[in-house]
N, C-alpha and C positions, 0 to 999 in steps of 0.2 A: 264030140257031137252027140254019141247017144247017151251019155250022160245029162248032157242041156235038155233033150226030150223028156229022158223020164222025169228031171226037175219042173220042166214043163206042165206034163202029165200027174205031176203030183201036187201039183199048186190048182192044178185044175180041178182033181180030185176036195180038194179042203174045200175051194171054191163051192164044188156043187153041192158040199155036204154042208155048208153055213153060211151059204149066199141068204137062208130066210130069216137068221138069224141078225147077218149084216145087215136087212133092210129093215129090221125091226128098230133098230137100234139106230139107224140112221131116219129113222120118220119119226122119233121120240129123243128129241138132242134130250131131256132132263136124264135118258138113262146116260149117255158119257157125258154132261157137265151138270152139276147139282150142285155149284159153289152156294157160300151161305148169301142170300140179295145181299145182305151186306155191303162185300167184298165189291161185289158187282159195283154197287152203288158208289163207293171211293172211287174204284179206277175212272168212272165216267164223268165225275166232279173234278179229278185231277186233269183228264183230258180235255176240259173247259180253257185250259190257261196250258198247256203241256208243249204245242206243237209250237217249236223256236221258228220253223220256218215263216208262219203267219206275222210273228214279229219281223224278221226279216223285210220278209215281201209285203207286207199288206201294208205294216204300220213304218218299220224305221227307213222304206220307201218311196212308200207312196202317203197314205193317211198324211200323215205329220208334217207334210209339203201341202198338201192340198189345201190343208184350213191355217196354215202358213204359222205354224208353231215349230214347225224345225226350217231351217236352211243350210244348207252345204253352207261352212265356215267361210270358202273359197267363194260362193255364190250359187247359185241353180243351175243348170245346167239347163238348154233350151228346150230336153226331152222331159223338161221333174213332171209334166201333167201326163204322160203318156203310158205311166205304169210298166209291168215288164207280164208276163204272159205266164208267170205263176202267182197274179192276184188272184185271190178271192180260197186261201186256205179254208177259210172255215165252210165251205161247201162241202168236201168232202171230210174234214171233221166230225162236220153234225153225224150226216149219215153211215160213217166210219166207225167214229172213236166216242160220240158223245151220247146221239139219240137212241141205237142199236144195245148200248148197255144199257140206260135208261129202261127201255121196253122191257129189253129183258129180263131187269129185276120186276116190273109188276108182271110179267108172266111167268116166273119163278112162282114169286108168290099166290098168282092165282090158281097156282096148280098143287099147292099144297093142300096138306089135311085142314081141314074147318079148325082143327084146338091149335097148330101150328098158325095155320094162317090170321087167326086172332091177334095173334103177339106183331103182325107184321102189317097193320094198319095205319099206323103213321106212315111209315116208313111209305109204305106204296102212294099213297097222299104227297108225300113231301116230293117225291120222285117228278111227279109232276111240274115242280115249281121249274126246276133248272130246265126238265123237259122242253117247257113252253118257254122258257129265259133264249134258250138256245135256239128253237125254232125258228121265232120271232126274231132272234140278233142275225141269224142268216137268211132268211127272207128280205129284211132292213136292204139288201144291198142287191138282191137277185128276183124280188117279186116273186113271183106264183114257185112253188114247190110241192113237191109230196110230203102231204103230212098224215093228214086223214087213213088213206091207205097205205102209209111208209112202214117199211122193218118187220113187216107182216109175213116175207118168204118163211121163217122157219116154221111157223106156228100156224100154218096153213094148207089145207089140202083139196086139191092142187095147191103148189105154190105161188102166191099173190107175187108174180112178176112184171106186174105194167101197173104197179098205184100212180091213183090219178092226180094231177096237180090242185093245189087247191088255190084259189087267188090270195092275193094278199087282204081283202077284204074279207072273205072267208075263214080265213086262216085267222085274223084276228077276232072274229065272232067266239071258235072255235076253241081258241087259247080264252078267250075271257071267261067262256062258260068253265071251262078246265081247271083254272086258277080260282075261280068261285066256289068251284065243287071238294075241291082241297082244301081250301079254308075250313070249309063247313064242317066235311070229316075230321079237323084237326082241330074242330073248339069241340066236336062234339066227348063226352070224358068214356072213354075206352075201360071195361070191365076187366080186362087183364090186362097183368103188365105186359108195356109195348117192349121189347128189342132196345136194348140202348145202342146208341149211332155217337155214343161218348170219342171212340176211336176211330170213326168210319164216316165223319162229316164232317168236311174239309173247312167249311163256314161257320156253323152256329154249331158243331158238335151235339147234334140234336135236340136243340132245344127250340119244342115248335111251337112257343109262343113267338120269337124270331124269323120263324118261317111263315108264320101266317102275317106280320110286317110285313117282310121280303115279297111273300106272295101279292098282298096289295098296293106295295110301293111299284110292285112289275105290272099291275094294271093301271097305274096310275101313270107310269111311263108309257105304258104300251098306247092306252089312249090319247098321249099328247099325238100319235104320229096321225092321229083324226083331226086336229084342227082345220083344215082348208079342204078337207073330203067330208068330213063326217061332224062338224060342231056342236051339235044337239045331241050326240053320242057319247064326246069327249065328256061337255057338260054332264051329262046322266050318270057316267061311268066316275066321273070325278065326285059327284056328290055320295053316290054310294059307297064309295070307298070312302071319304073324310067321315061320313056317318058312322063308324065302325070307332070312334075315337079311341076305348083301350087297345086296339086293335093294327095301331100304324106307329111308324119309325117316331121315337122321342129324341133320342140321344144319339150320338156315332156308336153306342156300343148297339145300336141297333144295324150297323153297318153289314151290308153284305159283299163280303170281298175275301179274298183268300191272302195269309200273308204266309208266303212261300222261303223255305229254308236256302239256303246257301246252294245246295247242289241242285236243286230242282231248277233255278233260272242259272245255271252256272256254263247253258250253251253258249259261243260267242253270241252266235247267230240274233240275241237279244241282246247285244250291246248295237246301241242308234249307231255308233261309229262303225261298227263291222264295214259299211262298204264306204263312208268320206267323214272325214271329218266336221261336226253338225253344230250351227249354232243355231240361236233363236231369229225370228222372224224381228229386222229392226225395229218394227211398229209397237210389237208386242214387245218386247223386249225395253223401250224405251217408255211405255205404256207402267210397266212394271217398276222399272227405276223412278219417274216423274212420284207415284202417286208412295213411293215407299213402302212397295207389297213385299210382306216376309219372303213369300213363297219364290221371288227372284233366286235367293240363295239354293232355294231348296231344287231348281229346274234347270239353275245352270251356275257353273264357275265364274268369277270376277273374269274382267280384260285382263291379259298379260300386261296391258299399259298403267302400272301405277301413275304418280304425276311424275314421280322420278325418274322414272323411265319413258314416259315420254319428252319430259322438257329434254333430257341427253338425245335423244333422237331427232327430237326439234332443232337444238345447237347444231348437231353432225349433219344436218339439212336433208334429213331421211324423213320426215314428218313437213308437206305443206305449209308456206307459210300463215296462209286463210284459215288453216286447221289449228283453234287457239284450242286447251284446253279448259274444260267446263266443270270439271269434279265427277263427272261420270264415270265409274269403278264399274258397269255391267252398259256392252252394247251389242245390238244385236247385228244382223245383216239383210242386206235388201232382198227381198222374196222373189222379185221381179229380175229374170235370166237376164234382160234388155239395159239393167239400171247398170251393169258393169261398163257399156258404151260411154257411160258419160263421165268425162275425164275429171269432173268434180270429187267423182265417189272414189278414186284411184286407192285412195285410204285404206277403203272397206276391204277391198279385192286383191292386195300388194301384199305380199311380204316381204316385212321390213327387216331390212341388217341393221345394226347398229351396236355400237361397245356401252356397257354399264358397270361401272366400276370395275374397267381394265377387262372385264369378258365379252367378248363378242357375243350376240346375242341373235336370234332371227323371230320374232312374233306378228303375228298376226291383231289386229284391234279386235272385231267382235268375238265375245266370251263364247266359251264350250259348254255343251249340253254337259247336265251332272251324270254319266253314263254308269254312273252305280245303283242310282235310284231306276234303273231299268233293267240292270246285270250287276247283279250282287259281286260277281266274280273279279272284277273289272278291277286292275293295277293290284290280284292277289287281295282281292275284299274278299268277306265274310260276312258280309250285311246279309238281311232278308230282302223279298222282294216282294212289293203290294200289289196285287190285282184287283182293281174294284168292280164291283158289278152295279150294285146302286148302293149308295152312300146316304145317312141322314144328309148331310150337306144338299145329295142331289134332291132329296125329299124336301127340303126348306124352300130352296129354288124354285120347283115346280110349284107350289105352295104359295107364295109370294108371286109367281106367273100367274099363279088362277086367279089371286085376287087385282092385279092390278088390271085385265083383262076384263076384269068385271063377271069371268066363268061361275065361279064360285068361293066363297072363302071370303077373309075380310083382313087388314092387316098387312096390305103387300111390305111394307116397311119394315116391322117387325119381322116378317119371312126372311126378306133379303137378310140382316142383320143376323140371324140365327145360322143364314147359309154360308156369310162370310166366316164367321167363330168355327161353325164346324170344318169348313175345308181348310183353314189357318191349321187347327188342331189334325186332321187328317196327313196334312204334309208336313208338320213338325214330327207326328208318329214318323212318319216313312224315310224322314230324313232320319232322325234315330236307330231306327231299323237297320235302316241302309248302311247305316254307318260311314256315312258323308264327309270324306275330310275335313279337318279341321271348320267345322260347322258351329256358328253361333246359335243357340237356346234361343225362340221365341220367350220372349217376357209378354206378361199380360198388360203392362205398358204399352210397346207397341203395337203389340194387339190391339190398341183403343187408339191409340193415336192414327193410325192406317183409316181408321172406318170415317177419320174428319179428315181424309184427304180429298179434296178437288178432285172430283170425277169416281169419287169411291161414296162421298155424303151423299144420304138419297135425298133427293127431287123428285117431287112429283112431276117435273116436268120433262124429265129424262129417263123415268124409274126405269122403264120396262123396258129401254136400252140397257140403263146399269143390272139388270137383275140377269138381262139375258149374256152380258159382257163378263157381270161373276163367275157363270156356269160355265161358261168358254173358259175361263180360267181354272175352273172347278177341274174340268174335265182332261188335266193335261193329261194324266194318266189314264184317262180312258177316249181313246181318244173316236171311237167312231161314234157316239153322243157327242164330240165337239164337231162331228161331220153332221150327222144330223142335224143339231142346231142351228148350223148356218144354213142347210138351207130347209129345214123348217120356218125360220123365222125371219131369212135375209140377216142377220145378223152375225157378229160383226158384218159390216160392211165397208165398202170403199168411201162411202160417205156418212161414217159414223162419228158422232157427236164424239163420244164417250174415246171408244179405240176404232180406228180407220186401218181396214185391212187394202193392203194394193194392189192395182193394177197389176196383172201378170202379161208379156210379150213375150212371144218367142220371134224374133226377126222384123221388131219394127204392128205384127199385128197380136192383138189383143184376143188373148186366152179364157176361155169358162173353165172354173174347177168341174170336175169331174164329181158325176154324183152318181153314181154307180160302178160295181163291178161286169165285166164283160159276163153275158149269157153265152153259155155254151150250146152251141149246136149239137144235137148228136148224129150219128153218123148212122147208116143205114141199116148196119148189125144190129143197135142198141134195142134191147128186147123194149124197152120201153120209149121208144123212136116216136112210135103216135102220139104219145099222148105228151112229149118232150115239145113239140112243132106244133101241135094245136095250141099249147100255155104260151109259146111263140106269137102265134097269130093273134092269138086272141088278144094278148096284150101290147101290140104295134095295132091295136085299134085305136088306140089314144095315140095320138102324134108324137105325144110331147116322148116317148119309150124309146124312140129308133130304132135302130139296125140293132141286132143283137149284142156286137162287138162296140157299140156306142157308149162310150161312159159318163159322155155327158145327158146321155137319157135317163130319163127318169122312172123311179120303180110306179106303184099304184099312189102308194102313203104321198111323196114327194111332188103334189099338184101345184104348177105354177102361177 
């Protein structure tokens, strides 16, 4: 015991003799961390695309059921709209893992010597782009947040502990001036060499003529989310950025997207099957097959049912007899939990036994998600793994939207036509990457022949269906722009020309996809409580928002 005292006593001692050293050093973090921004800068790029659980939960759960691009091989299950209660990962990523380093590096940097801090102007510029990329993709699904005042405890005294929310119409003001202001810093020609970010930029490897693309292609997106709030906005914001023409995506090497090595998406947790076995949504899927889209191959495996194997199934009286075969090698499944009731579909939802050349056999009809092109790891791959953030493909699209709109721009035909080549070329990459079994080469044959298919040749008199039906296609792999889309634009719909998404039931009544992630309440502790319930309140002023935990409410951007 008196041993333990004087240890006591002597720790007390140190205490009092370097407690004013301890508080020096803890009200100044650049004295224990001074990494090079650099460093900084990678890790918070990498933590963009890093968190498996967000694949998991967000996307190979929920997402990818809602705009009805995946379905359980088996069917849906009655609960696929009701998500599970760790949505919405990237809330606490942004302010975690992505925006917190972000800052950080331009406060590194602004606290450096004036001859130092010279060399690190780009860089703090560029820091910006993903900054506001990020901000903006998490607001997209939660509305008002802390941006304005966010990440500001360390660098503050007192410490800014209650930053105030900003709305989503602020927020977007906010980011547009920010992404403006970056541009400008990044055409203007810097006196000393800048820092290369050769090893240390996860996308363009520093080359910021690509960032100032990037940077105008993320205003050019950010402003579509104004069409039915803000139209006169969209338009103004679309004309200034097209005005910049050396200045915007030309080609896919203008693409902004990370392609990730083997071990970095090598968690399960990012293969779509981790939790059921996933096909495509039948619509789409059939949509895909009819018009003889490359990219069928690239999103999902052939049916286990050759003809050969089904006509032996047919014979053994395991295949309906109404069920003739049709040469259909890829099908999908019905999205609607309700469509397994009808004893028609038994097909879709049955597995089948049957012998084929003397081996017993048990398959299922609709095809399997390609689960490599999402988890490189997947049956011992070693493929890459693509994460896009905006693509030329999605630049042609929106491009081809403004003009058939009448927004701005001219050429919707030409757009579309540029958007389809580059997202064809996009998913031929990734299926190579991926390393895709035994995968057919895209020829530039079929490349041309696809674009005269029925429901793929433009019409003027469907265009802006087709152009919006590309980008739903566009977007398999990203998939919360194919959430947006729909309902930005109603599209796809259940009563669409082009591709017809279905009715969802659970028990006989008729379901709404979900257009938002659940708002969290906080709890009475939460130092920043007040100002958490006011962004609450304020935004259940519009009806159309609801109850916090409502996910069929709608954010600010998302007006009905």
């Amino acid at each position: 015991m008196r041993s333990l005292i004087l240890m006591v006593l002597a720790l007390g001692g140190l205490w009092a003799c370097d407690r004013q050293k301890f508080a020096e050093i803890n009200t100044d973090p650049d004295a224990i961390l001074n990494i090079p921004p650099e460093y900084e800068f990678t890790a918070a790029l990498l933590n963009i695309n890093a968190n498996d659980f967000e694949n998991y939960y967000d996307y190979n759960r929920a997402i990818y059921y809602w705009t009805q691009s995946f379905v359980s091989l088996n069917g849906n299950a009655s609960s696929v709209y009701e998500g599970s209660g760790n949505l919405n990962q990237r809330y606490s990523i942004f302010y975690t893992r992505v925006g917190n380093k972000l800052v950080d590096v331009q406060k590194l940097i602004d606290r450096m010597p004036a001859d130092q801090k010279a060399r690190y102007v780009h860089l703090r510029a560029i820091t910006s782009i993903p900054l506001a990329y990020y901000a903006w993709y998490t607001s997209d699904v939660n509305g008002s947040l802390p941006y304005s005042q966010a990440f500001q405890a360390r660098y503050t005294v007192p410490a800014l502990l209650t930053p105030k929310y900003d709305t989503q119409e602020e927020l977007y003001n906010i980011l547009e001036n920010e992404l403006k202001a970056s541009i400008a810093t990044l055409k203007t020609t810097q006196t000393v060499t800048q820092v290369s970010l050769t090893d240390n930029d996860i996308y363009y490897a520093g080359d910021v003529s690509k960032w100032i693309k990037a940077a105008n292609a993320l205003r050019l997106k950010i402003a579509f989310r104004l069409m039915k709030r803000n139209p006169d906005r969209l338009k103004s914001i679309a004309t200034d950025v097209l005005s910049d023409a050396t200045n915007i995506m030309s080609s896919t090497a203008d693409d902004w997207k990370f392609v990730a090595g083997e071990q970095f998406s090598s968690a399960a947790n990012r293969n779509p099957t981790s939790n059921s076995s996933v096909s495509g949504a039948k619509n789409f899927v059939d949509f895909l097959w009819k018009t003889s889209d490359p990219r069928l191959r690239v999103f999902f495996q052939a049916s286990a049912f050759t003809k050969e194997r089904f006509d032996a199934a047919k014979q053994q009286g395991k295949i309906p007899a109404s069920f003739t075969w049709d040469g259909q090698l890829y099908r999908g499944q019905f999205a609607d939990p309700d469509a397994s009731l009808n004893t028609s579909n038994s097909i879709y939802f049955s597995a089948i036994e049957y012998t084929f050349n003397g081996t017993k056999r048990t398959d299922r009809l609709p095809s399997s998600v390609q689960s490599r092109l999402f988890y490189g790891a997947f049956n011992n791959g070693t493929g890459q793994t693509t994460f896009p953030i905006i693509t030329y493909a999605d630049w042609c699209f929106m491009r081809a939207e403004l003009a058939v709109r009448g927004i701005v721009g001219s050429d919707a035909e030409g757009w579309y036509y540029k958007g389809i080549d580059a997202s064809l070329a996009n998913y031929e990459d990734m299926a190579r990457t991926s390393k895709l079994d035994d995968y057919k080469a895209l020829s530039a044959a079929e490349a041309a022949a696809y674009k005269t298919q029925p429901g793929v040749a433009y019409s003027s008199a469907t265009g802006l269906e087709q152009i919006i039906v590309q980008q739903y296609i566009n977007y398999f792999k990203n998939q919360n722009e194919a959430w947006a889309l729909i309902k930005r634009t109603g599209l796809p719909s259940v009563d669409g020309k082009i591709l017809a998404l279905e009715n969802v039931h659970q028990g006989g009544t008729l379901q709404q996809m979900p257009r938002r992630f659940s708002i969290p309440v906080p709890t009475i502790t939460d130092l920043n409580y007040q100002n958490a319930m006011d962004a609450i309140t304020a935004q259940q002023q519009d009806a159309s928002f609801g109850g916090p935990s409502d996910l069929t409410g709608r954010v600010w951007w998302d007006k009905p």
